[in-house]
N, C-alpha and C positions, 0 to 999 in steps of 0.2 A: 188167145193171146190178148192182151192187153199191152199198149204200145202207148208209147208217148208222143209218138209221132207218126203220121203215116203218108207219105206222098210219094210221086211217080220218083224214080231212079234221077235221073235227067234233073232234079229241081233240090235245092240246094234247103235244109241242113244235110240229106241224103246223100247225094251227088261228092259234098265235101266228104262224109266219113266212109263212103263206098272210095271211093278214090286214097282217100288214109290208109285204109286197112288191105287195099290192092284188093277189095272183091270184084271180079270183072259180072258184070248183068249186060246179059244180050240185046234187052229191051228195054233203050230208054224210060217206054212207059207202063214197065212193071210195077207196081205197089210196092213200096217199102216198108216195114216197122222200122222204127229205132226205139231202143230201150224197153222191150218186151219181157213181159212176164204171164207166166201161167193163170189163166182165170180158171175157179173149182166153179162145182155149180153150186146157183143159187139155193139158199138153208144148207148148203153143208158146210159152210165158213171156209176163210182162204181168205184171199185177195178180192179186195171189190175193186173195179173201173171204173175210172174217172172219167177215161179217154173213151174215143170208140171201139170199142171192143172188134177184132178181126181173129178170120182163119187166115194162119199163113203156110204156107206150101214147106220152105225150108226156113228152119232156126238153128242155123248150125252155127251160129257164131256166139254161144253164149249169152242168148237174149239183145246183145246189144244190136244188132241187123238181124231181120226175118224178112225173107222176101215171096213174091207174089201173095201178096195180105189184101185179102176180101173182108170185108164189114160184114157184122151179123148180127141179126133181132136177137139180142138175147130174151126178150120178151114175150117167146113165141109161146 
């Protein structure tokens, strides 16, 4: 995924649209996406990242929330 944003639940643009949309998170300091989109891999064209690239656990809200999102070397 590639996310435009990514910080703990608990900490606010996050906190604001988790609380909007009523998603309840058990853990404050879960990782959040906001505004995610699918990364292809590199040479096969798609979407390139701007932002840091993460894996996130659940994207069940149409990209705009993805939650428990880990960072990833995409340069591995």
């Amino acid at each position: 995924q590639c996310c435009q944003t990514v910080q703990k639940a608990s900490e606010n643009p996050v906190a604001q649209v988790l609380g909007a949309l009523n998603i309840p998170v058990a853990d404050a300091n879960v990782p959040v996406g906001l505004t995610c989109t699918p990364i292809s891999l590199i040479g096969v064209g798609g979407t390139n990242c701007a932002s840091q690239p993460v894996c996130c656990k659940e994207n069940n809200f149409n990209g705009l929330v993805a939650l428990g999102c880990t960072p990833v070397n995409v340069g591995l």
